[in-house]
The first five atom37 places (N, CA, C, CB, O) and aatype in JSON, in Angstrom:
{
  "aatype": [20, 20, 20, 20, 20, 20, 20, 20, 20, 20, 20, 20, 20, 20, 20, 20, 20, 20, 20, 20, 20, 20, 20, 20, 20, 20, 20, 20, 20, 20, 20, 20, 20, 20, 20, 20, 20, 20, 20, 20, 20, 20, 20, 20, 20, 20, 20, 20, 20, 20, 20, 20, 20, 20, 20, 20, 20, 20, 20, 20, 20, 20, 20, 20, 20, 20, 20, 20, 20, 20, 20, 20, 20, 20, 20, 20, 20, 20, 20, 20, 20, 20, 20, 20, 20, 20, 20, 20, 20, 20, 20, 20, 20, 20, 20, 20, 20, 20, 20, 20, 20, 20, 20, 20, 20, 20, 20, 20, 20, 20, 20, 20, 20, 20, 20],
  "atom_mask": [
    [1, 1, 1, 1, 1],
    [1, 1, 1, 1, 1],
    [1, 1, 1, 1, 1],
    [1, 1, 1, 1, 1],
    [1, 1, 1, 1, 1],
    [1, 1, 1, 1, 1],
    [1, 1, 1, 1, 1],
    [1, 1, 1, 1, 1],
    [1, 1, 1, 1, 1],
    [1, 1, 1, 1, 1],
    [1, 1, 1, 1, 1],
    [1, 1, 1, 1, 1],
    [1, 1, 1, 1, 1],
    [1, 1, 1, 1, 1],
    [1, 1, 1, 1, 1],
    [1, 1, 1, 1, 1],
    [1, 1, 1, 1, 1],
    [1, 1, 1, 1, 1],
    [1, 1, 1, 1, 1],
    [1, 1, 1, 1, 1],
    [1, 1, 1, 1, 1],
    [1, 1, 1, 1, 1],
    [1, 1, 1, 1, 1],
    [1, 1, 1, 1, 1],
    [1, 1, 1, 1, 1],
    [1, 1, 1, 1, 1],
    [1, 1, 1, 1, 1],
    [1, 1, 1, 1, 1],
    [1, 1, 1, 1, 1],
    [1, 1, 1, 1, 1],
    [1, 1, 1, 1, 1],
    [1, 1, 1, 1, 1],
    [1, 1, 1, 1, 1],
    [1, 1, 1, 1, 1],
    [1, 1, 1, 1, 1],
    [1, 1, 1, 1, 1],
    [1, 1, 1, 1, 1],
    [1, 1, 1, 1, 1],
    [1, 1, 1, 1, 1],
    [1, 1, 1, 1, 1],
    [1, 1, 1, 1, 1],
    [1, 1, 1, 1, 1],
    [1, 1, 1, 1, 1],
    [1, 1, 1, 1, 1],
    [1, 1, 1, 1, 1],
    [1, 1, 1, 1, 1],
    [1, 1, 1, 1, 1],
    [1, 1, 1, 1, 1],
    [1, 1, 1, 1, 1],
    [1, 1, 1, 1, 1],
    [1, 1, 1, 1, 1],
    [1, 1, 1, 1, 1],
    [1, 1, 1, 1, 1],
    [1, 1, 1, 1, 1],
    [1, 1, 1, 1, 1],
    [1, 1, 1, 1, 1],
    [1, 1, 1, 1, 1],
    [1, 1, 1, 1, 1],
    [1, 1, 1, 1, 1],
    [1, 1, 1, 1, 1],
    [1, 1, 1, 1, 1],
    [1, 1, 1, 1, 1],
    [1, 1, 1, 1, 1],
    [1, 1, 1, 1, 1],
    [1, 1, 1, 1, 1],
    [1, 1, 1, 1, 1],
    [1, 1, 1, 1, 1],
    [1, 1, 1, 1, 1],
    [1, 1, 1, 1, 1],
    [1, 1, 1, 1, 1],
    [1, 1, 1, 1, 1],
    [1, 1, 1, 1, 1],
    [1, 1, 1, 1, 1],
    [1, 1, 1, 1, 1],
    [1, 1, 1, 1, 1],
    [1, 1, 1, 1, 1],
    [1, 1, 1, 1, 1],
    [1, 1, 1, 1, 1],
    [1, 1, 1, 1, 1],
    [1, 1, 1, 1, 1],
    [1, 1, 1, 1, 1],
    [1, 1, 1, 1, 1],
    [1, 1, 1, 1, 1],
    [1, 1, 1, 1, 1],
    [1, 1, 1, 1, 1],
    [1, 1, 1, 1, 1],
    [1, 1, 1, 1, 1],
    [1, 1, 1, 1, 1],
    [1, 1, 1, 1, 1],
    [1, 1, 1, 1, 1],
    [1, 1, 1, 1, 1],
    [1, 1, 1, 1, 1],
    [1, 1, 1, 1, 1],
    [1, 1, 1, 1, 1],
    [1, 1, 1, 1, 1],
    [1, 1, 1, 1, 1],
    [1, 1, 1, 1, 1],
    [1, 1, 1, 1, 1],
    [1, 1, 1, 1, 1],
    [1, 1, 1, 1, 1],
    [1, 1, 1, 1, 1],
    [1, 1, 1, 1, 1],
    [1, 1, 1, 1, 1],
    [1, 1, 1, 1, 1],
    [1, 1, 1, 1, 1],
    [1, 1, 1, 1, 1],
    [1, 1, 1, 1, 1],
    [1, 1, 1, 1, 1],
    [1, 1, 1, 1, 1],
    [1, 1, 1, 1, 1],
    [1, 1, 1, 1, 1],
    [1, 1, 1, 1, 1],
    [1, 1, 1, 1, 1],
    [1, 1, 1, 1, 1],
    [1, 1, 1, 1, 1]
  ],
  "atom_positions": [
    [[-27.11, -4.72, 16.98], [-27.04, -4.15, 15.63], [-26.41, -5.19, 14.72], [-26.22, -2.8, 15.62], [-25.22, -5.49, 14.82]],
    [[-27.26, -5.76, 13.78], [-26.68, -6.48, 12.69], [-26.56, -6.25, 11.6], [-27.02, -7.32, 12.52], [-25.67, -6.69, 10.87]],
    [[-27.49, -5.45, 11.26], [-27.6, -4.49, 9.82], [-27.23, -3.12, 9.39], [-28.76, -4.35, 9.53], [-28.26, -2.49, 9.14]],
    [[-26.17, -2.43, 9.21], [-26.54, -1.23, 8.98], [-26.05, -0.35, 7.82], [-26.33, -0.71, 10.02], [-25.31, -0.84, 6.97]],
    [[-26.25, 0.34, 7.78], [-25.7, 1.29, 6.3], [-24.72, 2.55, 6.46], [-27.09, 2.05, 5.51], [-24.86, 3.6, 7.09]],
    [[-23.61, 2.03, 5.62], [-22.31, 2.64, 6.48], [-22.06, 3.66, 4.63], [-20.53, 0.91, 7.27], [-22.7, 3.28, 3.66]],
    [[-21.33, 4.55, 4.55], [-20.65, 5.58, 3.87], [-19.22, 5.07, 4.0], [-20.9, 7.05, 4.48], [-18.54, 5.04, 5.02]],
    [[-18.78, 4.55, 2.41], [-17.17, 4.58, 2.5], [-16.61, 5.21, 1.19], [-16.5, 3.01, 2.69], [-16.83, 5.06, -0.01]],
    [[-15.61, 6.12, 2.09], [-14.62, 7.3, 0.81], [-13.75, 6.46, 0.36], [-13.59, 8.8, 1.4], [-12.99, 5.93, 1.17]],
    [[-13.64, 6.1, -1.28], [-12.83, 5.37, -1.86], [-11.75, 6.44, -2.58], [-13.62, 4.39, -2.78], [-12.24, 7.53, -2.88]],
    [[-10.38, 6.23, -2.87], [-9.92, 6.71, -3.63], [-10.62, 7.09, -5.06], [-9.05, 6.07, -3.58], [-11.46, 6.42, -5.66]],
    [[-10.1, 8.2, -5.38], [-10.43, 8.24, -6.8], [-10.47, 7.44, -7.76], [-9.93, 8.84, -7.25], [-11.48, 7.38, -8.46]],
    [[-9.4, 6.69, -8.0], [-9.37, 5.88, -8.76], [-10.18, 4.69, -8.68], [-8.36, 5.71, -8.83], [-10.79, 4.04, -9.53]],
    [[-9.97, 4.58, -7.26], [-11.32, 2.74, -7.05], [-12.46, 3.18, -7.28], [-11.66, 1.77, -5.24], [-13.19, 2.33, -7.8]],
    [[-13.14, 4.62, -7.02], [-14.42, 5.21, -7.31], [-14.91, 5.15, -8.98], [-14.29, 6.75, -6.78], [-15.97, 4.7, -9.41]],
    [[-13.77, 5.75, -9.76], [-13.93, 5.31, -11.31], [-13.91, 4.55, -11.19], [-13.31, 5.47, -12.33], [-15.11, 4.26, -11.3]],
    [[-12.98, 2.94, -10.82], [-13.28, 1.73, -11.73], [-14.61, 1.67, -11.12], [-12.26, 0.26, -11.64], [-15.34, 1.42, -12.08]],
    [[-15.25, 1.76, -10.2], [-16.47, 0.91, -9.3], [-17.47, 1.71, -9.95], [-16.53, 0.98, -7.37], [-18.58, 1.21, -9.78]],
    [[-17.53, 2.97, -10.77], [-18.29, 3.57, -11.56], [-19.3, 3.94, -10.27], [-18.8, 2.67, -12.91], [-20.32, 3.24, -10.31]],
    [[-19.27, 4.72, -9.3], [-19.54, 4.95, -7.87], [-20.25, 5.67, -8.2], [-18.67, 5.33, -6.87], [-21.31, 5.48, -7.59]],
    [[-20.34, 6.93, -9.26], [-21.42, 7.93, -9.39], [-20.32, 9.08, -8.04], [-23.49, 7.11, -8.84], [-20.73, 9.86, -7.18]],
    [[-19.33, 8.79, -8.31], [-18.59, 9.62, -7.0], [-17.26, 9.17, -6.27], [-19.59, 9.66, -5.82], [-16.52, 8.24, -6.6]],
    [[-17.14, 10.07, -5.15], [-16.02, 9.1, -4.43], [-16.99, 8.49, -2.87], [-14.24, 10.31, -3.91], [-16.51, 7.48, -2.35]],
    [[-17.95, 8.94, -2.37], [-18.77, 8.07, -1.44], [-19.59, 7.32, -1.89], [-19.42, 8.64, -0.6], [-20.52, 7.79, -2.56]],
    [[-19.46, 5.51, -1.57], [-19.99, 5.05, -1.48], [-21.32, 4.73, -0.61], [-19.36, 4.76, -1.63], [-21.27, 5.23, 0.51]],
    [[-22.4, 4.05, -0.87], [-22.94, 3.59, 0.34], [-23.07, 1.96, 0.11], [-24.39, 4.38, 0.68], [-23.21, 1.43, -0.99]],
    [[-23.01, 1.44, 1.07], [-22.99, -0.09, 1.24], [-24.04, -0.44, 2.58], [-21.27, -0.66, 1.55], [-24.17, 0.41, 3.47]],
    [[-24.72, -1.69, 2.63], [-25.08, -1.96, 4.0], [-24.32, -3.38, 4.09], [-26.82, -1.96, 4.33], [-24.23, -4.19, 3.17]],
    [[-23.72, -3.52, 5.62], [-22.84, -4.16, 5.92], [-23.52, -5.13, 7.39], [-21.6, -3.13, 6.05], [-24.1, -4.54, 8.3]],
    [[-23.37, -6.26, 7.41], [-24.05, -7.23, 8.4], [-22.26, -7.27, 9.27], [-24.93, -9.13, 7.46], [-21.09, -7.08, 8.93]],
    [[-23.18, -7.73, 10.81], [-22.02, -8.86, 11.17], [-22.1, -9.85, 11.13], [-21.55, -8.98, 12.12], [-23.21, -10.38, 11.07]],
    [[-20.73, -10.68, 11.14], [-19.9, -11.55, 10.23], [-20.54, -12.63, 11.67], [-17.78, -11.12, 9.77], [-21.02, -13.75, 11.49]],
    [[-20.45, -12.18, 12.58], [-20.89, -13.31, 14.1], [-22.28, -13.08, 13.97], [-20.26, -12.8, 16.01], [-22.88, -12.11, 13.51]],
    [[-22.83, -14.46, 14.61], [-24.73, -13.7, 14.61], [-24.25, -13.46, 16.7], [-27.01, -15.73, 13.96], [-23.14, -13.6, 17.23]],
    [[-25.61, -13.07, 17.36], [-25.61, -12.73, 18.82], [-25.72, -11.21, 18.67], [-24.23, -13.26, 19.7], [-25.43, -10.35, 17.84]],
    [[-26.25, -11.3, 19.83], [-26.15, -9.92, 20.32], [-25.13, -9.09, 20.37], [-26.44, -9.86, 21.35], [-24.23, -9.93, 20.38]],
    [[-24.51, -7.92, 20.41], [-23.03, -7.41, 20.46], [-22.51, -7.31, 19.77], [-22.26, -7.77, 20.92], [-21.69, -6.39, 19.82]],
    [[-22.57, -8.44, 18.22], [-21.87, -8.59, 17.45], [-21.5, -7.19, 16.47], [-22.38, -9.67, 16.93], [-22.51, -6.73, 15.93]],
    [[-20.49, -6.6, 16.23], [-20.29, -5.75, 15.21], [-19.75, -6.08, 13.74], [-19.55, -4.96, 15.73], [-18.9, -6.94, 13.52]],
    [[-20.34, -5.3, 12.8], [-19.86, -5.31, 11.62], [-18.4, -4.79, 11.98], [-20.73, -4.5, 10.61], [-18.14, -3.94, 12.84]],
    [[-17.29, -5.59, 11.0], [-15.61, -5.52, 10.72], [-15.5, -4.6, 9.38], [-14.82, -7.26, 10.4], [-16.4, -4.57, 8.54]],
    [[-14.56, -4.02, 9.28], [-13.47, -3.66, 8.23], [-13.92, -4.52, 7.47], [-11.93, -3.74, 8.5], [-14.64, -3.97, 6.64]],
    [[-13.84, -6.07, 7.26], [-13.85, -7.1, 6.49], [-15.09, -7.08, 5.7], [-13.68, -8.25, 7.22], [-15.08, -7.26, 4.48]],
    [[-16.55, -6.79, 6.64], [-17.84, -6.38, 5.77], [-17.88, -5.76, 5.1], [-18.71, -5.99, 6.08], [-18.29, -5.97, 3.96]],
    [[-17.39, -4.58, 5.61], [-17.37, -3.45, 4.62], [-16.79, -3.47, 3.39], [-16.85, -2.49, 5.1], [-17.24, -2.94, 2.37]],
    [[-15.81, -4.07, 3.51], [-14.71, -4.45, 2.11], [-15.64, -5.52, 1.2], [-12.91, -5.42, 2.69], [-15.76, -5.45, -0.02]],
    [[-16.31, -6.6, 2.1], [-16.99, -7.69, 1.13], [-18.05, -6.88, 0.53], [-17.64, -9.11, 1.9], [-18.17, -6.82, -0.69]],
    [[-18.87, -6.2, 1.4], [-20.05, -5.33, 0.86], [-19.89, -4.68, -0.34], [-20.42, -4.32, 1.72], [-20.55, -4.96, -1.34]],
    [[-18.84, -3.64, -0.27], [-18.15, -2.98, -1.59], [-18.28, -4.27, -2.89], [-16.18, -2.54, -1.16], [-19.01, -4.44, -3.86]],
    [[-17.26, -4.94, -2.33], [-16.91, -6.04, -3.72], [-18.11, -6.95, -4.29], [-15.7, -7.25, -3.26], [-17.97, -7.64, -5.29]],
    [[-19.4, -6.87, -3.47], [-20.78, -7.21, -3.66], [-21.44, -5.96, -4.81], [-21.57, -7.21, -2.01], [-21.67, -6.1, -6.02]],
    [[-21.62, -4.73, -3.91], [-21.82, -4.19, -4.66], [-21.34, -3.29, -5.86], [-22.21, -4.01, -4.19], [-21.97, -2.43, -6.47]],
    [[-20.15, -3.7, -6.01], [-19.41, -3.15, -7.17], [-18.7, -4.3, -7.68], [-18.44, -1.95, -6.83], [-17.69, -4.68, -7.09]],
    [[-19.12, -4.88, -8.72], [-18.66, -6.21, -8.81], [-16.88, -5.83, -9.47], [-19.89, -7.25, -9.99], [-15.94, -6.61, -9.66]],
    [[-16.99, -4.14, -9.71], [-15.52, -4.25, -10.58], [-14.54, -3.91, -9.68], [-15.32, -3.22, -11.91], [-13.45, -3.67, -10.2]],
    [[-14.61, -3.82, -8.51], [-13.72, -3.65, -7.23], [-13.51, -4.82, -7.24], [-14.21, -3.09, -5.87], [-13.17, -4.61, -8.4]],
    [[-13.3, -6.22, -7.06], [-13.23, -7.5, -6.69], [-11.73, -8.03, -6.87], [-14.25, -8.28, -7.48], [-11.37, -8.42, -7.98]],
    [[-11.03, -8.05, -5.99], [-9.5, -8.43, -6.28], [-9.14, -6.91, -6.29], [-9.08, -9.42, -7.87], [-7.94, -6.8, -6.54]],
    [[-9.58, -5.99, -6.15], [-8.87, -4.94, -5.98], [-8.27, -4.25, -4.76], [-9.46, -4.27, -6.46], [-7.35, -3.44, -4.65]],
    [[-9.34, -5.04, -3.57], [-9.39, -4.32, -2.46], [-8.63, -5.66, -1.3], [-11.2, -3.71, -2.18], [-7.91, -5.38, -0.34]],
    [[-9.01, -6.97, -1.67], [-8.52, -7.94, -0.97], [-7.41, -8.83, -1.56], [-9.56, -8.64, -0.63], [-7.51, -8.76, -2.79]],
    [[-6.57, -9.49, -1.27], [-5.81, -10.69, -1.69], [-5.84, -11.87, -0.95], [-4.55, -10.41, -1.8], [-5.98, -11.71, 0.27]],
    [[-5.78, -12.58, -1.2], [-5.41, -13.96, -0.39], [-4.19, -14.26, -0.11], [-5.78, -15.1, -0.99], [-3.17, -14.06, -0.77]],
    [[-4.34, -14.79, 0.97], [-2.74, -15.05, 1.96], [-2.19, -16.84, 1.48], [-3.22, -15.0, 4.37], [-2.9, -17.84, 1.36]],
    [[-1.16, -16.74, 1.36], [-0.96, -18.28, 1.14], [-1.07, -19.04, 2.44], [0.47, -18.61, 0.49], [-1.58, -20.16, 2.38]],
    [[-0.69, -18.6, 3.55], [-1.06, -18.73, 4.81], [-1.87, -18.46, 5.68], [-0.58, -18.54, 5.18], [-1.83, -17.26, 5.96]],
    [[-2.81, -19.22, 6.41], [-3.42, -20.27, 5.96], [-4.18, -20.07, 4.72], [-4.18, -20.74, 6.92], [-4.69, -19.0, 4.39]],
    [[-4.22, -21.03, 4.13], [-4.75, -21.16, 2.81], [-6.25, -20.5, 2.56], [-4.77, -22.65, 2.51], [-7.18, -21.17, 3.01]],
    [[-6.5, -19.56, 2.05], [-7.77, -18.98, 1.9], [-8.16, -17.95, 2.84], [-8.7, -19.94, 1.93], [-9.3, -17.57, 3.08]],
    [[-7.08, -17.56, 3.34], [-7.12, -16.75, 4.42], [-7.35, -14.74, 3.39], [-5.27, -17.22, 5.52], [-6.86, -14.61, 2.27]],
    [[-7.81, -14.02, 3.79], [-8.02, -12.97, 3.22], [-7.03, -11.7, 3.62], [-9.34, -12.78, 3.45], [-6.47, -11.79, 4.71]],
    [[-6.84, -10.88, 3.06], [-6.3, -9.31, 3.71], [-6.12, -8.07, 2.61], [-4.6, -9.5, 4.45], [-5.9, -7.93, 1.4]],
    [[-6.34, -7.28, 3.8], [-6.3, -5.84, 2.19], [-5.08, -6.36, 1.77], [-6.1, -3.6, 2.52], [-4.26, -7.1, 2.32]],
    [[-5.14, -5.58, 0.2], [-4.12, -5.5, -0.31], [-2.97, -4.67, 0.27], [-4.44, -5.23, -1.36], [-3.0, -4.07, 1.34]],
    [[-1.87, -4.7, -0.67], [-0.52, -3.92, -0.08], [-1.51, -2.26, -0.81], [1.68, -4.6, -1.09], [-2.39, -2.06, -1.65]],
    [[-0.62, -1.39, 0.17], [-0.71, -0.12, -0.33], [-2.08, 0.44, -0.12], [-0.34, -0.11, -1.71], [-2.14, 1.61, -0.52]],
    [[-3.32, -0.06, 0.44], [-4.6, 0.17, 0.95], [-4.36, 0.43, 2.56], [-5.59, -1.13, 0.6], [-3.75, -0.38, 3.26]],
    [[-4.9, 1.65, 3.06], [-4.89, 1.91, 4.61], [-6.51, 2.02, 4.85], [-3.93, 3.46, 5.12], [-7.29, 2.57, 4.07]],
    [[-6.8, 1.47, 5.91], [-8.51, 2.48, 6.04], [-8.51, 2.64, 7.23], [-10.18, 1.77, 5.63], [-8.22, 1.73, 8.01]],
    [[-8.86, 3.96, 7.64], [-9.81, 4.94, 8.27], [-10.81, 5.02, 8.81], [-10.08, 5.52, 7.8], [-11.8, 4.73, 8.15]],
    [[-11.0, 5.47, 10.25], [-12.64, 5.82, 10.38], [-12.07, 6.37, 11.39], [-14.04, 4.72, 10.55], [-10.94, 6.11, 11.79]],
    [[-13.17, 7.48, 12.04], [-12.67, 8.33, 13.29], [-11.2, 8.5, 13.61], [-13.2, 7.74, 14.51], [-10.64, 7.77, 14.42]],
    [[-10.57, 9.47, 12.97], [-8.91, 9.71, 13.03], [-8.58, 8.2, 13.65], [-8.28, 11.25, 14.22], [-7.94, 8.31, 14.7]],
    [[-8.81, 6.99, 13.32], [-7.87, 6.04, 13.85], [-7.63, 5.44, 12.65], [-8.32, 5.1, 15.0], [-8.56, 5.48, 11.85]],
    [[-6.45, 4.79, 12.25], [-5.99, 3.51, 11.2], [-6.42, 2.12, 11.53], [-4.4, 3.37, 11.13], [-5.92, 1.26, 12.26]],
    [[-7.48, 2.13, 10.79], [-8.1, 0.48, 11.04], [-6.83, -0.75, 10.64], [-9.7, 0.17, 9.72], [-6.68, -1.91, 11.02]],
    [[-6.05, 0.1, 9.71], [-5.45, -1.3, 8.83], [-4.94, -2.45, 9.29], [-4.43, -1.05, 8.07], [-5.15, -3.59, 8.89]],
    [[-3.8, -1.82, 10.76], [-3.27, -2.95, 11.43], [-3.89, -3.84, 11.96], [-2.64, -2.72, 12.21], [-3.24, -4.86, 12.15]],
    [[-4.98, -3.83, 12.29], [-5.84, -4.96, 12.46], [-6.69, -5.59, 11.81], [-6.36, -4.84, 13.16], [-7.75, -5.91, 12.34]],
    [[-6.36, -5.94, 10.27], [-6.38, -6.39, 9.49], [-8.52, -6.62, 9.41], [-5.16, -7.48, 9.65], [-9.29, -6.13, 10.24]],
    [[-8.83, -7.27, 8.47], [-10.45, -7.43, 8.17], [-11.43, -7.58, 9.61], [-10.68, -8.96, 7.18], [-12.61, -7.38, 9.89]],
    [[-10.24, -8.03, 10.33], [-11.94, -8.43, 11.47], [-11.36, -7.63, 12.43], [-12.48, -10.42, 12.27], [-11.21, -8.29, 13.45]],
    [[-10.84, -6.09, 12.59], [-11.57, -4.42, 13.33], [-12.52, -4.18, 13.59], [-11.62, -3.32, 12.78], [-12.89, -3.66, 12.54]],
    [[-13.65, -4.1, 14.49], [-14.69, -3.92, 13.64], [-15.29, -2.46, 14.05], [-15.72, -5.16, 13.76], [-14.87, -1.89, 15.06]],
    [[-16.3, -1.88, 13.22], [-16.04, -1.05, 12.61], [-16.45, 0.12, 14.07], [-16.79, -1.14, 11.11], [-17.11, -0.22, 15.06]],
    [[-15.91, 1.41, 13.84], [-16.0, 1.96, 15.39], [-17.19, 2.7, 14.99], [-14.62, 2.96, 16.14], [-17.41, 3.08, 13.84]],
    [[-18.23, 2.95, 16.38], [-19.26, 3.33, 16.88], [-19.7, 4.78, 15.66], [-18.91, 3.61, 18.59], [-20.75, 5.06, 15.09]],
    [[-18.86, 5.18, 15.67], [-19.05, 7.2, 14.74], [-19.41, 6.29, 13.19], [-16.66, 8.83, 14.52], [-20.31, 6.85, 12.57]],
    [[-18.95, 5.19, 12.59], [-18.96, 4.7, 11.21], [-20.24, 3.98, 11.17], [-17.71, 3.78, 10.8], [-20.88, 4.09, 10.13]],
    [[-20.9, 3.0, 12.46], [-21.94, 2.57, 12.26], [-23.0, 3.29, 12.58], [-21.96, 1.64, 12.68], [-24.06, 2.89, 12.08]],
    [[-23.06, 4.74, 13.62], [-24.0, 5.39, 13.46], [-23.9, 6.77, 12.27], [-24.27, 5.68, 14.8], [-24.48, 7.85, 12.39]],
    [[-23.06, 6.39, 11.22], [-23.45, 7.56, 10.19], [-22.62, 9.18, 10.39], [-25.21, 7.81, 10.43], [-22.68, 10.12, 9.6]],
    [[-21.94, 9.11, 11.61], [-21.49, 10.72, 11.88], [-20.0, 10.6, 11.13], [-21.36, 11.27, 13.87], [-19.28, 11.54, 10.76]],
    [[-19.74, 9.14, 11.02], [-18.09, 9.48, 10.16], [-18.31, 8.42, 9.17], [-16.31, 9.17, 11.17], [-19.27, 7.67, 9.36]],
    [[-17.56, 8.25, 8.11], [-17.37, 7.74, 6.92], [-16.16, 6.87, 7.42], [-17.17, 8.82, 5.72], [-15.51, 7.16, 8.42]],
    [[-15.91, 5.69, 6.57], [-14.68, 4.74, 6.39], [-14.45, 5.42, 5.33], [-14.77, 3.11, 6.25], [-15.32, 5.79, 4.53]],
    [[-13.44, 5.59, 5.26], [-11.83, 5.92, 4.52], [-11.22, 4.63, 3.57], [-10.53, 6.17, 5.94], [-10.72, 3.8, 4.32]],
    [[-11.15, 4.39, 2.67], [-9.73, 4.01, 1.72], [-9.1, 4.46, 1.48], [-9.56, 3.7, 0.81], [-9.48, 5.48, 0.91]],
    [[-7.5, 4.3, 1.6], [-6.45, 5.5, 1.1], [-5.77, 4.7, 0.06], [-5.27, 6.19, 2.34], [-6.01, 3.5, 0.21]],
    [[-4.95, 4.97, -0.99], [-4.28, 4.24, -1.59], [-2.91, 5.4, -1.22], [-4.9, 3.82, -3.18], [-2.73, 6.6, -1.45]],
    [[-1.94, 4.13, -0.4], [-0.7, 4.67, 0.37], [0.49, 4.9, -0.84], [-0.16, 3.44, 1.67], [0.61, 4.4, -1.95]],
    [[0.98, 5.49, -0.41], [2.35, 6.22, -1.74], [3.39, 5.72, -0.89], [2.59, 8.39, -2.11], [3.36, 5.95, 0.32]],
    [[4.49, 4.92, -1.54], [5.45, 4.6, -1.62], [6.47, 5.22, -3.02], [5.15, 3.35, -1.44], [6.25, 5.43, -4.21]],
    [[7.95, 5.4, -1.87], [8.94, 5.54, -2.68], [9.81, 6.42, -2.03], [8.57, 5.94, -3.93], [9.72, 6.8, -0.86]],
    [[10.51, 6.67, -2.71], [11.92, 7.82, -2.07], [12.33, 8.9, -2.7], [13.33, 7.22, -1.97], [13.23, 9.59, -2.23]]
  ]
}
């Protein structure tokens, strides 16, 4: 599977700026390795978005000063798919089996901080 067309729930707010027509997106997302086996990451999905919504761009990723050009969600972004937290494993997760066949959606959360 190299190609496929995945459903991702954006916050409300990233859904307005991205002018989504909603809060589900649809995107189709490649993997990032060519071969057999290879799965689409967290990381596609995020580039896919920022492809197709050009006003998401810097919203969803930052760059690491270490190594230089290196990528990662932003602070305060968690994502989701099949009750698990993709986040800790930063862009290259890749994406679980229920998200690439269509029975679950990826998740964006925008996380709340404070006391």
């Amino acid at each position: 599977m190299s190609t496929v067309r995945i459903r991702v729930v954006l916050p409300g707010h990233l859904a307005r700026l991205a002018g989504a027509g909603g809060r589900v997106a649809e995107v189709t997302v490649e993997a990032e390795a060519p071969g057999p086996g290879a799965l689409p990451t967290v990381g596609a999905a995020v580039y896919a978005l920022e492809r197709a919504y050009p006003a998401l761009r810097g919203t969803l990723t930052a760059m690491d000063p270490a190594p230089p050009g290196a990528a990662r969600l932003r602070p305060y972004l968690r994502v989701f798919a099949a009750s698990q937290d993709l986040t800790p494993g930063g862009l290259a997760v890749p994406l679980p089996a229920e998200v690439l066949s269509g029975a679950e959606p990826l998740r964006i959360v925008g996380a709340i901080a404070g006391g």
